[in-house]
N, C-alpha and C positions, 0 to 999 in steps of 0.2 A: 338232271331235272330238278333234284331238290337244291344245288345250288342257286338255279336262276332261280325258284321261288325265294329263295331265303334274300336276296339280293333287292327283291320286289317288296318284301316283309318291309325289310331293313329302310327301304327311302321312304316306304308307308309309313313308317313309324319318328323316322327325321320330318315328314309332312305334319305329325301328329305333335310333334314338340316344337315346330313351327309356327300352329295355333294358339299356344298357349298367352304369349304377350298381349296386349290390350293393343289394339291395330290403330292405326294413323291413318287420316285421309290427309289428301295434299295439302288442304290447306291449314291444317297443324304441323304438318312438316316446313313446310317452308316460314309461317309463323315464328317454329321453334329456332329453324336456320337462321332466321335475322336476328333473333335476340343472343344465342348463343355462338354461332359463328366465327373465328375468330377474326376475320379479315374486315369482318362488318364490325366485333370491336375495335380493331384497332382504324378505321376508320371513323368511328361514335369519337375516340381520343383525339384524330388529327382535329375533328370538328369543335369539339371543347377548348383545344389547345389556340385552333384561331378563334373562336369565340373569346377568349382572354385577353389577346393580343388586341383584338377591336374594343375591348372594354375599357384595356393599359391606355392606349392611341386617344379614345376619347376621353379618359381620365386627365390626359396628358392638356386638355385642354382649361381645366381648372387653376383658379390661385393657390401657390402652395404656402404651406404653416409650419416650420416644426419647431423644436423648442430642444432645448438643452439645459444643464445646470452638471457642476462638478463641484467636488469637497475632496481636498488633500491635506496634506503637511508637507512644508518645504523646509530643510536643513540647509544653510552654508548661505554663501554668499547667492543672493537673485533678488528681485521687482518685486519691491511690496505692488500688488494689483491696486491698491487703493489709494497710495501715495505715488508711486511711480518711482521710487525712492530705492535705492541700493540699500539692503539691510543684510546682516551676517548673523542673525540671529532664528531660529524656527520659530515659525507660525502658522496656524491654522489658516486654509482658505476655504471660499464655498460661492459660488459664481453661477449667476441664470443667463439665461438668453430664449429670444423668439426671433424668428428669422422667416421672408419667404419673398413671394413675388409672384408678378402674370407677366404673362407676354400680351402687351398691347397690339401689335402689329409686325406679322412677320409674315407677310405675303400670301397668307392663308396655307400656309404649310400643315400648320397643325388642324386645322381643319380639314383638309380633303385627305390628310392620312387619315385622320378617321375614318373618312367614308372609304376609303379605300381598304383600310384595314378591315371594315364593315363588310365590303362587297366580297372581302375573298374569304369572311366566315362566312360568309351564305351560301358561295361556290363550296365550300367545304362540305358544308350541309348538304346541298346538293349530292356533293362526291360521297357522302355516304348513302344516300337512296338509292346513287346509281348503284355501288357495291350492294348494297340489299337486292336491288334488282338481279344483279347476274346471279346473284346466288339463288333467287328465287327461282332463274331460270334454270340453273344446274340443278336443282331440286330438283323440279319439274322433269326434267331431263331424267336422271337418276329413278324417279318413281315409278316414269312409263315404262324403263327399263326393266326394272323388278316387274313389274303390272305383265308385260311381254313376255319373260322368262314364268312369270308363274301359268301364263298359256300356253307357254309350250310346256310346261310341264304337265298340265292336264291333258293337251293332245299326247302326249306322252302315254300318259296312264291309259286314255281312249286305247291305244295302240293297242299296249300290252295285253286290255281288257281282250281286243279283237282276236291279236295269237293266240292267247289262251283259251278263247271261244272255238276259234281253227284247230287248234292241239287235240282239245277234247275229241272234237268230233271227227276227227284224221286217226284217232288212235283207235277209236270203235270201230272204225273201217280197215284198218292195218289188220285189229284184232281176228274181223269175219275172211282177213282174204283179200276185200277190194281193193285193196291198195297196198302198193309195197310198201316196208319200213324207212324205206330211203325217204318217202314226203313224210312220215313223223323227225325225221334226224332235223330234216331241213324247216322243218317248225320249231322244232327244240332251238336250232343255231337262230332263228329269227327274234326267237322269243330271248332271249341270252342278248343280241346285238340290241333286241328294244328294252331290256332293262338296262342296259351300257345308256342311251338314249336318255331314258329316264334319271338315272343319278347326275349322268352329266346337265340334263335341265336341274337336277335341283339343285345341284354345287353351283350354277351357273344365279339359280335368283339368291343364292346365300350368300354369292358374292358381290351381286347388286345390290344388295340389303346393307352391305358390307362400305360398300362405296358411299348409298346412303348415308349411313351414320358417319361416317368420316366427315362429309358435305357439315353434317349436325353438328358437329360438334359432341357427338353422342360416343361414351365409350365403347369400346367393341365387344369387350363382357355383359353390354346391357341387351335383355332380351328387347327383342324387335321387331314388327310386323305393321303391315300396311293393309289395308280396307281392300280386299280383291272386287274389283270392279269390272262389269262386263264391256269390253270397249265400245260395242254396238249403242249401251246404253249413255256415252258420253254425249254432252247437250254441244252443238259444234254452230258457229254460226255461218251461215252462208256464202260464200265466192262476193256475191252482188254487196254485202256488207264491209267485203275487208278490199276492197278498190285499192290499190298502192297510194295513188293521186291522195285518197282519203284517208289515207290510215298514218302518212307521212306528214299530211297539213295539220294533224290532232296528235301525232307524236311530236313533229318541232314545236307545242306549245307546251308542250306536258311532262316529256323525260326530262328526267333530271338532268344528264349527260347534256342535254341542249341548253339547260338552262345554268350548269358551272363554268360551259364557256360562256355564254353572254356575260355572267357575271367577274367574270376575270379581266375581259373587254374593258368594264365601266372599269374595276380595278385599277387598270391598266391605266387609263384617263388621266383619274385622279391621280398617280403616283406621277403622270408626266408633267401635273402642274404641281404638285410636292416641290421637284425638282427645278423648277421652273422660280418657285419663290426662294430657293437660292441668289438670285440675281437682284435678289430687292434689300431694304434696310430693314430691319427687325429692332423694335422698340418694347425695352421693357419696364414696369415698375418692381423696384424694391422698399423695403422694410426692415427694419435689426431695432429692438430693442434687449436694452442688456443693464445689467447690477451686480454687482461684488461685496465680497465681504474679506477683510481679513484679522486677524488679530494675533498680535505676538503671547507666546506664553507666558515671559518673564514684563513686568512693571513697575511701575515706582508707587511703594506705595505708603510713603511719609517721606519727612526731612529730622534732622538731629544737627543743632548747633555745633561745631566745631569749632570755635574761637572769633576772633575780629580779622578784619584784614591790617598785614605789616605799616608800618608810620614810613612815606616817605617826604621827600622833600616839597612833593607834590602834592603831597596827602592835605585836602581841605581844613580849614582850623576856625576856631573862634576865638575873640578874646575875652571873656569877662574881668572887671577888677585891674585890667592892666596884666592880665592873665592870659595866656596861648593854651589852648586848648585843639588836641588835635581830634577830629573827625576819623572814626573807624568804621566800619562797614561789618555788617556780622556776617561768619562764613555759615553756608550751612550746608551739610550731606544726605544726596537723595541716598533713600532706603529701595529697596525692592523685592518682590516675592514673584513666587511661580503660580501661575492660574492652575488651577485644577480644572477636568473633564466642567463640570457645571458650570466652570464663571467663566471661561474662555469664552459662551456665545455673547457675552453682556453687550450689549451695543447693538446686536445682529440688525432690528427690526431698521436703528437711526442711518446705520452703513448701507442700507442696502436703496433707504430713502435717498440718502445723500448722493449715491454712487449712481442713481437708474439716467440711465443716457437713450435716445432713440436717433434716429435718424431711417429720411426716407429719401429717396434718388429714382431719378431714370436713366436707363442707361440704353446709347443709342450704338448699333451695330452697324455700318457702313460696309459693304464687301468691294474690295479695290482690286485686289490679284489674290487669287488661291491656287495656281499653278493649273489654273483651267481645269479643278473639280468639277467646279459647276456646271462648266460649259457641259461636258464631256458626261458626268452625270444627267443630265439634261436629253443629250442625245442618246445615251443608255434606254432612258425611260419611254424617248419615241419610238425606237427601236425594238423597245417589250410590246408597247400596244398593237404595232404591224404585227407583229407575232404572234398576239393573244387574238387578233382579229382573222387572220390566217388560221390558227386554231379554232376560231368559233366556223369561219367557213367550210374548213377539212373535215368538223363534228357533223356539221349538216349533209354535206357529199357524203362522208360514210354510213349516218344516218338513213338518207333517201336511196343509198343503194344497198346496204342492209333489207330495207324495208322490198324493196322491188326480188331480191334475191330471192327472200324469203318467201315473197308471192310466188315467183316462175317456183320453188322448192315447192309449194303447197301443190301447184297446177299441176306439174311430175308425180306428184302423189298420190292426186287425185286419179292419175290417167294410170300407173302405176297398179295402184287398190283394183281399178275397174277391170285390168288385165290378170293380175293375179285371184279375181274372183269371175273369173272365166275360165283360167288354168282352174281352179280348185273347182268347180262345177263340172267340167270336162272330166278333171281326176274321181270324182266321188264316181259319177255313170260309169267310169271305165272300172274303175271298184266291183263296184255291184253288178256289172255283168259279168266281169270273171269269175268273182266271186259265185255267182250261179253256174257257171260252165266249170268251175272246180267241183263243184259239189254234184255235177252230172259225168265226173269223171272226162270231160272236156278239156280239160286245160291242168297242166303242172302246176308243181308246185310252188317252181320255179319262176314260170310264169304269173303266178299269184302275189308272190311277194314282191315283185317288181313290181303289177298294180298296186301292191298294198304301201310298199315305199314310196311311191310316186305321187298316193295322193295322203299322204303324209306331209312328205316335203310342198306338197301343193299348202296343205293347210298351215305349216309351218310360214310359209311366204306369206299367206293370203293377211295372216296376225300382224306379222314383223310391218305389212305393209298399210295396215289399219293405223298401227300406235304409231307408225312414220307421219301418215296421215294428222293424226290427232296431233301430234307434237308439231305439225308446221304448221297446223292452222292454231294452234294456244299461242302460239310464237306471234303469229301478226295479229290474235286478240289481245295479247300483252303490249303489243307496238300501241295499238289504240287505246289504251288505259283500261284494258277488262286484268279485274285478279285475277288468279290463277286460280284455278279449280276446276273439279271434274264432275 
């Protein structure tokens, strides 16, 4: 006897430090799931990642600009840059340049990848609300679950309250006489089996709490709890409101999942005329201007007389007086020094004037034989959009039969609920007559706790068949764009 009390203590007191965390209602759960989620991040990245590639693609349709400049020292024999001249001497260089160009016409290639690279960031987009969506729905899922398990934990405790109210007053009667010990034993074992009952519902919502946070993204060390809600008191709309007809004509305009296919479709389009302007001429403009500089370190930087040039026979003369007179020529020898760091630029601003060249061109692309890429690319691309089109139709058939499922699932539910609270009506009367025919020494005790299990497991289904209920009709309020909440 004091074990099963201490056993009852014990989940009373797991119940008690189960309260303690700051409780969640659904629609901070599933809030918190889409932002921290991981599958919904890494979805948020595929979506960023083709948002860049749509940015690259229409970037792609701009004139480009870049520019350059270098500065070295050459050793040994190589091209002066600025004379074109073979020199064996080192010298300083230092060289600019601008370069770039557009494409005038190329079949609109660069254009409809844009749009193409455009429509499948938006399907991306898309692909990440739909991910938000499931998840919001396994939240949902997850919460009514814990929501469920925490009622049958309180029918639970209901239970146990009832043996223990049957124990007491079984044992007063053992005590006078009226009854053998055998219906205390058989209260003792019921009460033991209904705190078995009890732990197992509370390990059972600790571990939908459990699944929960996993859903979250929430660590498993972090305390945690959810808003107990009465299901009775959930706001549910009605049969006449969620029509299939109606609920599928405002989902294909609305889920996302509808609308990543369509957009993969246009995708698809524009990528088959991408491929298409393959087969056309592509015309582009260019541009290059450019300037150099260079200078040798060593120079000439005087002359010094060395004598006259030798008398030959051929050597020019004069006569004066009847006089020959021969003509010399004066020799003279270049001097030279080395530049140092400062003087080597001398010149820079005149060389770079002198040197600056541009040139501007069109250049025209013809396509004659590529070994039937294009063709072949070409039929690739028709072949993606039969695909993509096939996929936007297989989204809508699984769509509109999702959504019908889900109806006949609410209608089973509904008829389901109405049966199980006729069993549970039937179980409570059969209760409480026995219940008075035990207590008139009428009926065993044997007999008692089989009513009493009976309309247990009654109220056990009547719950499990309420939040069944509840979770297929939020399911096709969600099909029709209602948020999720309770």
């Amino acid at each position: 006897m004091k074990y099963i009390l201490s056993l009852f203590l014990i989940g009373s007191s797991l119940g008690l430090w189960a309260q303690e965390p700051v409780q969640w209602d659904l629609k901070t759960c599933v809030q918190y799931a889409i932002e921290h989620n991981i599958s919904v991040q890494q979805a948020d990245i595929q979506a960023r990642l083709s948002k860049l590639q749509a940015e690259l693609a229409k970037s792609n349709q701009l004139p480009t600009l870049n520019g350059s400049t270098g500065a070295g020292l050459r050793i040994g024999r190589s091209i002066d840059p600025t004379t074109n001249g073979f020199t064996n001497t080192q010298f300083l260089y230092n060289n600019f340049g601008i370069n770039g160009g557009i494409q005038i016409f190329n079949g609109g290639k660069l254009k409809n990848n844009a749009e193409a690279t455009t429509y499948s960031w938006q399907a991306s987009e898309a692909d990440k609300q739909n991910v938000s969506n499931d998840i919001s729905l396994s939240v949902a899922t997850y919460y009514l679950q814990v929501l469920s398990a925490i009622e049958q934990t309180e029918i639970a405790k209901i239970q146990i309250g009832q043996t223990k109210e049957q124990l007491a007053a079984t044992q007063k009667r053992v005590e006078v006489g009226l009854l053998p010990e055998l219906n205390l034993l058989e209260l003792e074992t019921q009460l033991a089996n209904d705190s078995s009952t009890y732990i197992n519902a509370y390990s059972q919502v600790e571990q939908s709490k459990l699944n929960l946070k996993a859903l979250l993204n929430l660590d498993a060390s972090v305390k945690f709890d959810i808003q107990a809600q009465v299901v009775d008191k959930i706001k549910l709309q009605s049969f006449a409101d969620l029509q299939p007809d109606y609920v599928y004509a405002v989902a294909a305009q609305n889920l996302p999942g509808v609308k990543a296919a369509e957009l993969r479709v246009k995708a698809a389009d524009k990528n088959t005329l991408v491929a298409k302007a393959n087969f056309y001429p592509s015309l582009s403009f260019g541009y290059n201007l450019a300037s150099n500089f260079s200078n040798q370190f060593t120079y000439i930087n005087g002359v010094a007389l060395s004598g006259f040039s030798s008398i030959t026979a051929a050597s020019p003369f004069v006569t004066m007086n009847n006089t020959k007179y021969f003509v010399q020529s004066p020799v003279y020898t270049t001097t030279t020094a080395t530049r140092n760091w400062g003087n080597i630029w001398n010149g820079w601003n005149n060389q770079l004037n002198n040197n600056f060249g541009q040139s501007f061109g069109f250049q025209l692309s013809i396509p004659i034989f590529n070994g039937n890429q294009a063709k072949i690319a070409y039929q690739q691309s028709k072949l993606n959009y039969k695909n993509a089109s096939l996929q936007e139709q297989n989204t809508k058939n699984k769509l509109k039969q999702d959504i019908y499922t889900a109806y006949t699932n609410a209608v089973m539910a509904f008829n389901k609920l109405a049966a199980t609270q006729k069993a549970l009506t039937s179980a409570e009367k059969t209760f409480q007559f026995a219940t008075k025919r035990y207590e008139l020494g009428l009926l065993g005790t044997i007999e008692l706790l089989n009513n009493q299990n009976n309309y247990l497991k009654a109220k056990v289904n009547f719950k499990s068949a309420q939040y069944e209920y509840v979770f297929r009709i939020k399911l096709l309020e969600f099909y029709k764009g209602e948020a999720l909440s309770l």
